[in-house]
HTML snippet that shows the backbone in 3Dmol.js (N, CA, C, O; Angstrom):
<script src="https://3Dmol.org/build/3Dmol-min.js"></script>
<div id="view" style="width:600px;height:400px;position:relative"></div>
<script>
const pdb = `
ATOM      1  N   UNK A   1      37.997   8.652  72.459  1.00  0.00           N
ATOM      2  CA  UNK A   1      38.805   9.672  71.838  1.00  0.00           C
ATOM      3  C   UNK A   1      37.921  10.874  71.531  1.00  0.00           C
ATOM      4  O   UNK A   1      36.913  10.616  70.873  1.00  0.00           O
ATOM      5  N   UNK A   2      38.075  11.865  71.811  1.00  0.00           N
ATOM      6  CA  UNK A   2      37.328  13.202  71.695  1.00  0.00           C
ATOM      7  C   UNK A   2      37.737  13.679  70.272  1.00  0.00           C
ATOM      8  O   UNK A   2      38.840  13.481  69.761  1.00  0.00           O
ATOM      9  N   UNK A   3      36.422  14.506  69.560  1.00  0.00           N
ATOM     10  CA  UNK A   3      36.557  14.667  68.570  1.00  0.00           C
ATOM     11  C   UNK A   3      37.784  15.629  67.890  1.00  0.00           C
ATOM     12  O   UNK A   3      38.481  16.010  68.830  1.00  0.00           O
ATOM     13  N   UNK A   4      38.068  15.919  67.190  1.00  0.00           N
ATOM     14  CA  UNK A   4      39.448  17.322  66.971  1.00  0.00           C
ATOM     15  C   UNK A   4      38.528  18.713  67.044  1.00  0.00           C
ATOM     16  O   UNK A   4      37.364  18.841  67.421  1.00  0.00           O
ATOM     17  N   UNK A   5      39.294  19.519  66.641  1.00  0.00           N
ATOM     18  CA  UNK A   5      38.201  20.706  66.494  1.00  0.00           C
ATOM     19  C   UNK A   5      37.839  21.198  65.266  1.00  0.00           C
ATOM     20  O   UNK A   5      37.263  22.280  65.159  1.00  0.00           O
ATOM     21  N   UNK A   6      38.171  20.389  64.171  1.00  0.00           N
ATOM     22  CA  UNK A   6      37.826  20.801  62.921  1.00  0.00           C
ATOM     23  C   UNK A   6      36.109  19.926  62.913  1.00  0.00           C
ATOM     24  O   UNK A   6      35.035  20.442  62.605  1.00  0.00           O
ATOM     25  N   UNK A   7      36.428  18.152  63.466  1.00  0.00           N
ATOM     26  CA  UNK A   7      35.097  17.699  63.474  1.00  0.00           C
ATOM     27  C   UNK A   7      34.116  18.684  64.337  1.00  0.00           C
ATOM     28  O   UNK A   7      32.957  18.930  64.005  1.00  0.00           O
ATOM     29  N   UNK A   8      34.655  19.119  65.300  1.00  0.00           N
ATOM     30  CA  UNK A   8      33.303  19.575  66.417  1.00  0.00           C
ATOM     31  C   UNK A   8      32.929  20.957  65.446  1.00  0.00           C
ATOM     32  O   UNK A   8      31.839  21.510  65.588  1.00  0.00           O
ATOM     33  N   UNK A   9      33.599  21.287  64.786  1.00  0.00           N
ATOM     34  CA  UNK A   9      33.263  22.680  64.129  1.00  0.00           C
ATOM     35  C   UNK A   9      32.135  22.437  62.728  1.00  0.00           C
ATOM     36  O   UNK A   9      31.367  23.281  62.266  1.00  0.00           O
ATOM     37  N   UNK A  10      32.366  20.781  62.186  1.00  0.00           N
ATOM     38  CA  UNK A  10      31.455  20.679  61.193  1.00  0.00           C
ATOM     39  C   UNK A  10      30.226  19.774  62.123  1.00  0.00           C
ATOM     40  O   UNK A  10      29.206  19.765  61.432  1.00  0.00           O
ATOM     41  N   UNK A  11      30.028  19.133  63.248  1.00  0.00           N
ATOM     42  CA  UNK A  11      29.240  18.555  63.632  1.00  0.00           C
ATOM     43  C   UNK A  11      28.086  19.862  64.131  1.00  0.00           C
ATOM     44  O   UNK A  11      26.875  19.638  64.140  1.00  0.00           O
ATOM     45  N   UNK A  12      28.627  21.128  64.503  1.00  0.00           N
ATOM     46  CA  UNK A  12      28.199  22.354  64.898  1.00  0.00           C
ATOM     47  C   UNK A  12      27.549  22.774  63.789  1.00  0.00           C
ATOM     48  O   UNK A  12      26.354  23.049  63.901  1.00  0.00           O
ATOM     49  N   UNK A  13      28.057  22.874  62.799  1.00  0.00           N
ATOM     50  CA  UNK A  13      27.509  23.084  61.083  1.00  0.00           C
ATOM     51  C   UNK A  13      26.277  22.188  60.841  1.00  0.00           C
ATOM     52  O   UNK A  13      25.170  22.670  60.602  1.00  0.00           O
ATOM     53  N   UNK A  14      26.444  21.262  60.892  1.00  0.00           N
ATOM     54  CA  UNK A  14      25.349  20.646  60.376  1.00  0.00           C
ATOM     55  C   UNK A  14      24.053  20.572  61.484  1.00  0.00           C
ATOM     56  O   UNK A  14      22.893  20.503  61.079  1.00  0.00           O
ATOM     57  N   UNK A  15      24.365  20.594  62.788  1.00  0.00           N
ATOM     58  CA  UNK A  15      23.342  20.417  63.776  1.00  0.00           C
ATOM     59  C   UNK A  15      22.762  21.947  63.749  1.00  0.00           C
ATOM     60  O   UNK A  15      21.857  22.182  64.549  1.00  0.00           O
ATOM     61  N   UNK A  16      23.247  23.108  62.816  1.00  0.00           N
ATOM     62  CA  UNK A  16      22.278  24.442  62.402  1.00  0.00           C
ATOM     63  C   UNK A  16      21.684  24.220  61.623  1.00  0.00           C
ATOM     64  O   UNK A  16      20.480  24.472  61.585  1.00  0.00           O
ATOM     65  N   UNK A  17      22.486  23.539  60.526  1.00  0.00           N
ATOM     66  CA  UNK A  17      21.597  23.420  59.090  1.00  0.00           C
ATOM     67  C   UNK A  17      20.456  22.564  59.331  1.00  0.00           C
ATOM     68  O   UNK A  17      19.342  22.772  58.849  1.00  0.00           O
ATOM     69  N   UNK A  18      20.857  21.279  60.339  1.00  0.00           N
ATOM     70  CA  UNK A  18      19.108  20.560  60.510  1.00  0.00           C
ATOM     71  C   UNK A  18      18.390  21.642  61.190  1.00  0.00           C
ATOM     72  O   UNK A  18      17.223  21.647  60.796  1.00  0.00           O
ATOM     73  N   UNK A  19      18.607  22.508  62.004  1.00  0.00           N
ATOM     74  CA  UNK A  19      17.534  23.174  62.946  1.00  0.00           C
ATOM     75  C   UNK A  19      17.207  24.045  61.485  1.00  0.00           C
ATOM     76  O   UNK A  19      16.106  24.018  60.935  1.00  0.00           O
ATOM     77  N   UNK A  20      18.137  24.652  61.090  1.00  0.00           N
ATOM     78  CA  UNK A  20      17.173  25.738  60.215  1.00  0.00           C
ATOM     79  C   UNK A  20      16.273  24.750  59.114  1.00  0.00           C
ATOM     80  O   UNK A  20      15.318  25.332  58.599  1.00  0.00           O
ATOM     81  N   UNK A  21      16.427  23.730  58.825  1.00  0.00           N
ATOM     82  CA  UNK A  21      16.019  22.869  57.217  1.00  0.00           C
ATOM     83  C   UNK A  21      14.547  22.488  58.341  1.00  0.00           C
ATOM     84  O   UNK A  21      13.491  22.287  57.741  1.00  0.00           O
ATOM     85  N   UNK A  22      14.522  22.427  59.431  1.00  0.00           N
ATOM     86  CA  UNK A  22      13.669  22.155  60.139  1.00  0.00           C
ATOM     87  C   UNK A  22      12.619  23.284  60.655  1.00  0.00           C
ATOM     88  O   UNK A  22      11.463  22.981  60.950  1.00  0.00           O
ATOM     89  N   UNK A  23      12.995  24.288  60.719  1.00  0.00           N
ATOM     90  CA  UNK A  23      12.185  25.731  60.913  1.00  0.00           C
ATOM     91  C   UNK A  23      11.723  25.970  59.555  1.00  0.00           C
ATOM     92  O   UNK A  23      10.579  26.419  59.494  1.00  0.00           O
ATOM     93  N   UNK A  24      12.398  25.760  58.315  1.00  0.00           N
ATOM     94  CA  UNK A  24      12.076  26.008  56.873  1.00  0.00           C
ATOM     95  C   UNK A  24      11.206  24.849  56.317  1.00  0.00           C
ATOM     96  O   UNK A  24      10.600  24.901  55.247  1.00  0.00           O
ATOM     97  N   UNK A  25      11.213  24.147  56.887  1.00  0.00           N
ATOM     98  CA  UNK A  25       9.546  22.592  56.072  1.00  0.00           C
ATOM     99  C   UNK A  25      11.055  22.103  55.675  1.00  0.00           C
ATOM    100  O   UNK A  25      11.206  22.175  54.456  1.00  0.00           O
ATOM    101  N   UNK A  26      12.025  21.704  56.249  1.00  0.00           N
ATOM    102  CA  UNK A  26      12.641  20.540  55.975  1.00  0.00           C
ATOM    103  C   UNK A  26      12.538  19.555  56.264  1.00  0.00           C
ATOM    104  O   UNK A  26      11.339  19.478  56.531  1.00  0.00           O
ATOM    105  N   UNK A  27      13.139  18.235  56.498  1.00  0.00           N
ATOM    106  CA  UNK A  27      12.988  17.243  57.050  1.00  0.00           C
ATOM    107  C   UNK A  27      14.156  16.398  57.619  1.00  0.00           C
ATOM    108  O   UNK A  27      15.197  15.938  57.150  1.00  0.00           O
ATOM    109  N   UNK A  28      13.322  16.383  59.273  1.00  0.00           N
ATOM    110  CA  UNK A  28      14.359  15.961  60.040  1.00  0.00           C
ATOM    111  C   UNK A  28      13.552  15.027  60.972  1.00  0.00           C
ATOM    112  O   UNK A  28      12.333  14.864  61.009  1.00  0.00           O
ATOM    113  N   UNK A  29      14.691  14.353  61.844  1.00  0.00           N
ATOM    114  CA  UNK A  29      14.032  12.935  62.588  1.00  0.00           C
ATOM    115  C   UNK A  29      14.654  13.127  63.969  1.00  0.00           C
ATOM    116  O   UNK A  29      15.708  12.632  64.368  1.00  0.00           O
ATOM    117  N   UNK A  30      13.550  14.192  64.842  1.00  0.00           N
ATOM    118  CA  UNK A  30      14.139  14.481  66.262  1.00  0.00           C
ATOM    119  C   UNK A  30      14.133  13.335  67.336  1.00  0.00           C
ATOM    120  O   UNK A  30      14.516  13.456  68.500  1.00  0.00           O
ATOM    121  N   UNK A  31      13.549  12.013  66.647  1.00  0.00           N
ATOM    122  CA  UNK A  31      13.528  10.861  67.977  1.00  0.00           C
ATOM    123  C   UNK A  31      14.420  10.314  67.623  1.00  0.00           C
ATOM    124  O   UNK A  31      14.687   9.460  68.469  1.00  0.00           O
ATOM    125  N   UNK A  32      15.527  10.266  66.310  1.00  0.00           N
ATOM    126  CA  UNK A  32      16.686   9.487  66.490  1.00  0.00           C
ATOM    127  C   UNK A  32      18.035  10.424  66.723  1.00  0.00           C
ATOM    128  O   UNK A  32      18.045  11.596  66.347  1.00  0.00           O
ATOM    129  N   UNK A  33      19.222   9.779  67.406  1.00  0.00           N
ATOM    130  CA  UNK A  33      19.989  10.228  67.313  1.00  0.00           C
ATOM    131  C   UNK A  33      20.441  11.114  66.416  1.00  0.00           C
ATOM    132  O   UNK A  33      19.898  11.313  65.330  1.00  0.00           O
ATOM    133  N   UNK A  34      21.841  11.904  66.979  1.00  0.00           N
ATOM    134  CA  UNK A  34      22.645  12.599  65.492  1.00  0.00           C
ATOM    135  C   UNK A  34      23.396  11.676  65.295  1.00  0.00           C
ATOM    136  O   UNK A  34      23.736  10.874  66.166  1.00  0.00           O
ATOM    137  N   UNK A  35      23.661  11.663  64.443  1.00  0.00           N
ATOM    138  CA  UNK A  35      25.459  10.505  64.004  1.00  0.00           C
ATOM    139  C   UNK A  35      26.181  10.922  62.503  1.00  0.00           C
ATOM    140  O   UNK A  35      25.751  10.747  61.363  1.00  0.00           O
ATOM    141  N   UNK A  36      27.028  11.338  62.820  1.00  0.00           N
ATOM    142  CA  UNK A  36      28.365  12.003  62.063  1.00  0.00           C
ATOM    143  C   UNK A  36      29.051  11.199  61.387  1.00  0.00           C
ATOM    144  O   UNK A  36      29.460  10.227  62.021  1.00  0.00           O
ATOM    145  N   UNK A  37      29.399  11.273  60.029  1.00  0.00           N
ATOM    146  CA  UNK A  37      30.120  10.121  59.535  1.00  0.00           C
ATOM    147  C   UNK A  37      31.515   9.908  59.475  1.00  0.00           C
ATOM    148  O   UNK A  37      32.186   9.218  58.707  1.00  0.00           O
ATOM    149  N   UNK A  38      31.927  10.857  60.730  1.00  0.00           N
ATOM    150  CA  UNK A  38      33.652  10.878  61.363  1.00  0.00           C
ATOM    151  C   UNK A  38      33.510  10.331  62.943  1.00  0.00           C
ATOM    152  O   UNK A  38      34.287  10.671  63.835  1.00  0.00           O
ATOM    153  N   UNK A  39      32.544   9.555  63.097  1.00  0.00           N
ATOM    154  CA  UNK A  39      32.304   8.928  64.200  1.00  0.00           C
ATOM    155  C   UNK A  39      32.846   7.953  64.438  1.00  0.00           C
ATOM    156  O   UNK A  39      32.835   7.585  63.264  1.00  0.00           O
ATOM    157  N   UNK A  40      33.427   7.021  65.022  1.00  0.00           N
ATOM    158  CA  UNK A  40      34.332   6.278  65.521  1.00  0.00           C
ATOM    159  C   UNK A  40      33.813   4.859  65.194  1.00  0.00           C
ATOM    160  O   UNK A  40      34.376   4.085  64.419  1.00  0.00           O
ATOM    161  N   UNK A  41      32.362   4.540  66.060  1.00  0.00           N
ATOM    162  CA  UNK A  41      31.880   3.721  65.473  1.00  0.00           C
ATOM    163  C   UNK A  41      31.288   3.813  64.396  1.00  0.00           C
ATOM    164  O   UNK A  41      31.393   2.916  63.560  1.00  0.00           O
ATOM    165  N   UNK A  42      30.599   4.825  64.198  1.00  0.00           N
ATOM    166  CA  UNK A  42      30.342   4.624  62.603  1.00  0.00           C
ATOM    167  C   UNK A  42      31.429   4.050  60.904  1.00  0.00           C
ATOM    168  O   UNK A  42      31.263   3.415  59.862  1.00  0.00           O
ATOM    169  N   UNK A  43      32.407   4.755  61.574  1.00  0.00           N
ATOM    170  CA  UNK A  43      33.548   4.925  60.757  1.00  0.00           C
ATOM    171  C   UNK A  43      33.842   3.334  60.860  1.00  0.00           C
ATOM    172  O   UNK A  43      33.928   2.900  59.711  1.00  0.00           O
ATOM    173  N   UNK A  44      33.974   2.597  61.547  1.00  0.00           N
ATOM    174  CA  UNK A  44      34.041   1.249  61.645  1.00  0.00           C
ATOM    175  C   UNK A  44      33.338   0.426  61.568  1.00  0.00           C
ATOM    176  O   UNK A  44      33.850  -0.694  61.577  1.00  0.00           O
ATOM    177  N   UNK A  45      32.091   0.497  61.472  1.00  0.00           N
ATOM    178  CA  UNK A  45      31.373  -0.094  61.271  1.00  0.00           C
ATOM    179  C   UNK A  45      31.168  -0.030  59.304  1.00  0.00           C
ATOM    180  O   UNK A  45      30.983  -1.078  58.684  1.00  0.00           O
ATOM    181  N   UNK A  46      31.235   1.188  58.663  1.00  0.00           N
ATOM    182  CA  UNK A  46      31.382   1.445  57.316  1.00  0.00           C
ATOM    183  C   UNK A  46      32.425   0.425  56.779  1.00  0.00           C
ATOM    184  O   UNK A  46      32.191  -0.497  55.998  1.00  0.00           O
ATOM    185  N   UNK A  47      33.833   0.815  57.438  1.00  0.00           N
ATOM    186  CA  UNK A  47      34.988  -0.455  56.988  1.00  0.00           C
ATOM    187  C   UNK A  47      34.610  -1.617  56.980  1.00  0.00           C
ATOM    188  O   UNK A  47      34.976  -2.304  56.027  1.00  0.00           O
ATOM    189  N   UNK A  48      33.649  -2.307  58.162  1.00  0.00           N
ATOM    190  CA  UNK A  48      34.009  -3.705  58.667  1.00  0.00           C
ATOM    191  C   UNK A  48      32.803  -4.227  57.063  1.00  0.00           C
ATOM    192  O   UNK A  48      32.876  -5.287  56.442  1.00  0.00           O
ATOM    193  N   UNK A  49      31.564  -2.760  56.734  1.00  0.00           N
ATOM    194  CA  UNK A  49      30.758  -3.484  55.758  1.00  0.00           C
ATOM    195  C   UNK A  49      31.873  -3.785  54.288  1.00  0.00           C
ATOM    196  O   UNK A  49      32.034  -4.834  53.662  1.00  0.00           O
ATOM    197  N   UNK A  50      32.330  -2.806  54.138  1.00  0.00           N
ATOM    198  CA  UNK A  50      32.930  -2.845  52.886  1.00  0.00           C
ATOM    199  C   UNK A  50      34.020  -4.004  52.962  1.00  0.00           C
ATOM    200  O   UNK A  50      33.984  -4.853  52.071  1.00  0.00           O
ATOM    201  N   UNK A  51      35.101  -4.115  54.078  1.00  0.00           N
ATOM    202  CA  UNK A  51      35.859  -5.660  54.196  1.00  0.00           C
ATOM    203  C   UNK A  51      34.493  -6.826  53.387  1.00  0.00           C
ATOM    204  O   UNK A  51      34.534  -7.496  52.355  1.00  0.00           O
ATOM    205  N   UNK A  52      33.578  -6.666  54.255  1.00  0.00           N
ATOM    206  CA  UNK A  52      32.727  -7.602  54.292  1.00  0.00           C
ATOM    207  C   UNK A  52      31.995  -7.947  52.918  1.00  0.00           C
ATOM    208  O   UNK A  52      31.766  -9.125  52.644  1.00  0.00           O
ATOM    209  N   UNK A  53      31.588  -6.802  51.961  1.00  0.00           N
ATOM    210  CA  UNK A  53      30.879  -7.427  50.922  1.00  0.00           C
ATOM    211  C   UNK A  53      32.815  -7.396  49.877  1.00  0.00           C
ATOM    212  O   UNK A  53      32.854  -8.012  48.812  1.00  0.00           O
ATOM    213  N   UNK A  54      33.768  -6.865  50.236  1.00  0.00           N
ATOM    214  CA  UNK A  54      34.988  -6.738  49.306  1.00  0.00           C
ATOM    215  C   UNK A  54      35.424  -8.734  49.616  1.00  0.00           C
ATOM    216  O   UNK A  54      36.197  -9.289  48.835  1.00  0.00           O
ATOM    217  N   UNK A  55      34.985  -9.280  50.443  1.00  0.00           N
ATOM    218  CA  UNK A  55      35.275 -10.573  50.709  1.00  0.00           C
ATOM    219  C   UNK A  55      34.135 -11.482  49.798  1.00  0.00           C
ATOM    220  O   UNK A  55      34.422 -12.518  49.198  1.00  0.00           O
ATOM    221  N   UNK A  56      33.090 -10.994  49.830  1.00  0.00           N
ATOM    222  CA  UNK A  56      32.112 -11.670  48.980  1.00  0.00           C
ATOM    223  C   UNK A  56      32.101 -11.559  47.740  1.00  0.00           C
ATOM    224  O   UNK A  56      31.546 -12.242  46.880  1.00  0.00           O
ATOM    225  N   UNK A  57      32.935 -10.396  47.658  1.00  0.00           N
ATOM    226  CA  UNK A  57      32.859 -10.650  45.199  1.00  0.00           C
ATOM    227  C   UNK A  57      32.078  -9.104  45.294  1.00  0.00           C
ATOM    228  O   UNK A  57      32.216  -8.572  44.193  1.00  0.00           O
ATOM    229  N   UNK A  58      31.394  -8.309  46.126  1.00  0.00           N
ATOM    230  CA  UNK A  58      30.354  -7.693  45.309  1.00  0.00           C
ATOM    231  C   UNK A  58      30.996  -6.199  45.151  1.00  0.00           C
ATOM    232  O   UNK A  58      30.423  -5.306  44.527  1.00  0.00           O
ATOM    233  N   UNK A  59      32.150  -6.058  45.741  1.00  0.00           N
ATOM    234  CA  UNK A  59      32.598  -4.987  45.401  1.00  0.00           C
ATOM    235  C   UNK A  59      34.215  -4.691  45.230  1.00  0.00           C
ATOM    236  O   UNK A  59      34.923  -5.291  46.039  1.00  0.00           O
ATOM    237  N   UNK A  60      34.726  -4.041  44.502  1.00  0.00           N
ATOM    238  CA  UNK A  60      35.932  -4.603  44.004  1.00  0.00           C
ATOM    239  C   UNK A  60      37.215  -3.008  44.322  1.00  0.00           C
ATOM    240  O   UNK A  60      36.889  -1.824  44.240  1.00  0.00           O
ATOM    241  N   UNK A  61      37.992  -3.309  44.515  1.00  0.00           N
ATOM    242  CA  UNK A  61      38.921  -2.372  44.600  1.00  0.00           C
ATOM    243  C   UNK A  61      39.952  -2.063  43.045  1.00  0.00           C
ATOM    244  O   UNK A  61      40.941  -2.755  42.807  1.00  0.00           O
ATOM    245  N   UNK A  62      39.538  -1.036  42.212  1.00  0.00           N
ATOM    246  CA  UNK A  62      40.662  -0.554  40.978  1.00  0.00           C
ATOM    247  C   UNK A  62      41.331   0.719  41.129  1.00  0.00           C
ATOM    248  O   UNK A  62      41.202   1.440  42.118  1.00  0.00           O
ATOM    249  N   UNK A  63      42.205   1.029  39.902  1.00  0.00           N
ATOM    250  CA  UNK A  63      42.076   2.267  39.899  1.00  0.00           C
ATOM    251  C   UNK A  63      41.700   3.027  38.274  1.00  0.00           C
ATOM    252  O   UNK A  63      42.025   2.774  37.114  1.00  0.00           O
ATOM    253  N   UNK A  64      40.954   3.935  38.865  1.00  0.00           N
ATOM    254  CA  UNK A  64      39.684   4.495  38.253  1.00  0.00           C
ATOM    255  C   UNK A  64      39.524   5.520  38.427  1.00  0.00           C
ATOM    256  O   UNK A  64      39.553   6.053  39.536  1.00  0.00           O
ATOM    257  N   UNK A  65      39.153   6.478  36.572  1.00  0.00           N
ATOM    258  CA  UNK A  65      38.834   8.033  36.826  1.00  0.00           C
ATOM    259  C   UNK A  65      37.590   8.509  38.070  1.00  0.00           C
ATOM    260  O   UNK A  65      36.382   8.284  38.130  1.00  0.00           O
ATOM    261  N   UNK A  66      38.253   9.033  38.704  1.00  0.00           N
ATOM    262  CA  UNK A  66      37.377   9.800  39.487  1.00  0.00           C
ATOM    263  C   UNK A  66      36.651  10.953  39.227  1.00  0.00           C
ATOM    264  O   UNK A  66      37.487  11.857  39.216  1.00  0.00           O
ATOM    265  N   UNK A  67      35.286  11.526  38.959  1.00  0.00           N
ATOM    266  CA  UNK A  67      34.942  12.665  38.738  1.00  0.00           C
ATOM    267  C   UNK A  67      35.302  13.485  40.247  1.00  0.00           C
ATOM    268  O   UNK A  67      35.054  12.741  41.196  1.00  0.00           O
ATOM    269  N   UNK A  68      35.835  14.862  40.672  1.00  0.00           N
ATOM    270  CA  UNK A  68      36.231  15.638  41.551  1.00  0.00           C
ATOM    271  C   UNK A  68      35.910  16.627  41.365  1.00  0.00           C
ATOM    272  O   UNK A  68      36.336  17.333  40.451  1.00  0.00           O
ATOM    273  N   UNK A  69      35.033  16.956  42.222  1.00  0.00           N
ATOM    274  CA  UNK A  69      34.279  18.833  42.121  1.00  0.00           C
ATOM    275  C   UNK A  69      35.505  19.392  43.135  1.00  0.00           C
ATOM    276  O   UNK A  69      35.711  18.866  44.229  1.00  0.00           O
ATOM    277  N   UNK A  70      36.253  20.472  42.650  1.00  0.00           N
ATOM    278  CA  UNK A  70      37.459  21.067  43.292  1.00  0.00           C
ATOM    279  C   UNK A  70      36.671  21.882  44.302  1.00  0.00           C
ATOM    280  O   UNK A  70      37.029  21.994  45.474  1.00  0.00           O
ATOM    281  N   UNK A  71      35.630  22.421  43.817  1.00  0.00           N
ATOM    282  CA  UNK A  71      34.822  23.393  44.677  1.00  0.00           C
ATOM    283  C   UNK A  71      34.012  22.551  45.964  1.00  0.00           C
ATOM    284  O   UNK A  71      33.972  23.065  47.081  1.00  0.00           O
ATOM    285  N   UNK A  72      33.468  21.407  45.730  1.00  0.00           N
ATOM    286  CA  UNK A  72      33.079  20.968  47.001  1.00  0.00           C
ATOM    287  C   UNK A  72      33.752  20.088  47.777  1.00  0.00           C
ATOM    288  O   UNK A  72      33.367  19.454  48.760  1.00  0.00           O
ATOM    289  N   UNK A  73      35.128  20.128  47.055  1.00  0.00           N
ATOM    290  CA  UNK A  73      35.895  18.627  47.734  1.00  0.00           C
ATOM    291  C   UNK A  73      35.231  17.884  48.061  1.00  0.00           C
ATOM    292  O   UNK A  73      34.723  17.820  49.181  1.00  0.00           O
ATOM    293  N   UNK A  74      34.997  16.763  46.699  1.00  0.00           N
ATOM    294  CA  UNK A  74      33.853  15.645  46.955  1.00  0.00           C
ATOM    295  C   UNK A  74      34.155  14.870  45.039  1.00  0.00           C
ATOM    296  O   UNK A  74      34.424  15.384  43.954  1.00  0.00           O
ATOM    297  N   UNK A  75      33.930  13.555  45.485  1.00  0.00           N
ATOM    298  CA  UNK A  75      33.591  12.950  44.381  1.00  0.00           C
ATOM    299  C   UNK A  75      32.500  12.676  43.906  1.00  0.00           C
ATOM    300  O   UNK A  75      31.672  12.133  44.637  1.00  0.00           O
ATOM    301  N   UNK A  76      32.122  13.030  42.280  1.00  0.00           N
ATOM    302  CA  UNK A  76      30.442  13.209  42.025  1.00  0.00           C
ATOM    303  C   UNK A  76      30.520  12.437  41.143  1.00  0.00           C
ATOM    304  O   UNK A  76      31.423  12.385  40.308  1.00  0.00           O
ATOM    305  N   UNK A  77      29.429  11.636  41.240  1.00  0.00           N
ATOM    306  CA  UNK A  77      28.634  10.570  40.685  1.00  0.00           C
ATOM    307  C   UNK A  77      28.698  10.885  39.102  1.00  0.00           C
ATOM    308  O   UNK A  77      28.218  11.926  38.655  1.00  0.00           O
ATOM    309  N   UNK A  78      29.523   9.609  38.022  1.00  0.00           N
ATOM    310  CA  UNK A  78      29.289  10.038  36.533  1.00  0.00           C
ATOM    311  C   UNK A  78      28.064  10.182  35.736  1.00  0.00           C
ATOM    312  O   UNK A  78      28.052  10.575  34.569  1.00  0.00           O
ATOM    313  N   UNK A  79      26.634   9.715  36.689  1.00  0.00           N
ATOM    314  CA  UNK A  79      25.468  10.626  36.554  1.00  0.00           C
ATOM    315  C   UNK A  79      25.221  12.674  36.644  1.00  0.00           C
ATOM    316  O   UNK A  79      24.708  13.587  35.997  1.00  0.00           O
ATOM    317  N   UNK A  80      25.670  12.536  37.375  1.00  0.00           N
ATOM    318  CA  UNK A  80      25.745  13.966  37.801  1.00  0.00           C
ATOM    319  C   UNK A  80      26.695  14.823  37.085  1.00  0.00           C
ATOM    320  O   UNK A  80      26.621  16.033  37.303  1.00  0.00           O
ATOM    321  N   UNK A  81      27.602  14.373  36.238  1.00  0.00           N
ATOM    322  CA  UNK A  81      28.484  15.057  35.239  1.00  0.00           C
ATOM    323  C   UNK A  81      27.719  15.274  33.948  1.00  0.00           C
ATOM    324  O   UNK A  81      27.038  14.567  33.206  1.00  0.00           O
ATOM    325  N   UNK A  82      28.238  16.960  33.994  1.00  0.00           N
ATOM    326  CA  UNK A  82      27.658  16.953  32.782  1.00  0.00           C
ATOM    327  C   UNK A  82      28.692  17.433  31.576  1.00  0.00           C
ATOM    328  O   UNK A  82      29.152  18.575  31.566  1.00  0.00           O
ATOM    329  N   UNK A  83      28.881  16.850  30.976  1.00  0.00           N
ATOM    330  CA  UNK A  83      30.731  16.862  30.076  1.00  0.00           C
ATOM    331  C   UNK A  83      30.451  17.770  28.855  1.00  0.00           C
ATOM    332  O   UNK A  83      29.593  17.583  27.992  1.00  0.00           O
ATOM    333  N   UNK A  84      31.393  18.855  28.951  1.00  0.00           N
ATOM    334  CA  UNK A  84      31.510  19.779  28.062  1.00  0.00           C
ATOM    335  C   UNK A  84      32.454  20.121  27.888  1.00  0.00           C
ATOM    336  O   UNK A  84      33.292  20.605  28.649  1.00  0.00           O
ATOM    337  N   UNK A  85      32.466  19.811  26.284  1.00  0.00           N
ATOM    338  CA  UNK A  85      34.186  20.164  25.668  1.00  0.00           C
ATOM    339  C   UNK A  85      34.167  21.763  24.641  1.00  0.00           C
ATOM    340  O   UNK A  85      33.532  22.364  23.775  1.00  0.00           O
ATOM    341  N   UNK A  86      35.178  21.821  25.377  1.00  0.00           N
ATOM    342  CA  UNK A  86      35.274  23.457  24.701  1.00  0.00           C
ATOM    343  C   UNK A  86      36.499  23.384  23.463  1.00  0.00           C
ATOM    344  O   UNK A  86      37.471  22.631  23.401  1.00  0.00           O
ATOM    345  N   UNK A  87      36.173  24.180  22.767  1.00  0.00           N
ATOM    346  CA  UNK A  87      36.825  24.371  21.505  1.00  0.00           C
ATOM    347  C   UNK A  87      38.244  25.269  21.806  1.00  0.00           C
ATOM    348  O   UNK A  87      38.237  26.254  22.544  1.00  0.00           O
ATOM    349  N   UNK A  88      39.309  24.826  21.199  1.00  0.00           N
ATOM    350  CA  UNK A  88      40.647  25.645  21.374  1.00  0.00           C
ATOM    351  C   UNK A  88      40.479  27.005  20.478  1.00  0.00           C
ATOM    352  O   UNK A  88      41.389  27.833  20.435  1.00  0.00           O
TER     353      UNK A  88
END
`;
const viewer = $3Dmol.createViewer("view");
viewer.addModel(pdb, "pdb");
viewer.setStyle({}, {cartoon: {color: "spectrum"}});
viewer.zoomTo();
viewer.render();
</script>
């Protein structure tokens, strides 16, 4: 199945950002593959782990506050929150 064009447009994104993080003293690993985490096998292989330890006890399915950065569309770690209540 060929990718859509929203993936090929972020797989394009990120294969700049390694070249530039790599011209800038970043760090990158040119003898291994790229691999995208909207990859087909990857993407299945992620499920088959999580079936796999969700069968063993070690990880559990609830429902649960999520922290949500609106700005990066992404869920952030309740380490990474930093909670501030503002006064009415």
């Amino acid at each position: 199945m060929a990718p859509a064009r929203g993936q090929r447009l972020s797989r394009l994104c990120l294969v700049v950002q390694l070249e530039l993080s790599s011209t800038t003293g970043g760090y990158t690993k040119p003898d291994r593959p790229q691999v995208f985490t909207m990859d087909d096998k990857l993407s299945a292989a992620v499920l088959e782990a999580f079936l796999q330890l969700h069968k063993q006890g070690l990880i559990y399915r609830d429902n649960r506050l999520v922290n949500w950065d609106c700005s990066l569309r992404t869920a952030v770690s309740d380490i990474e929150v930093h909670a501030h209540v503002s006064k009415p």
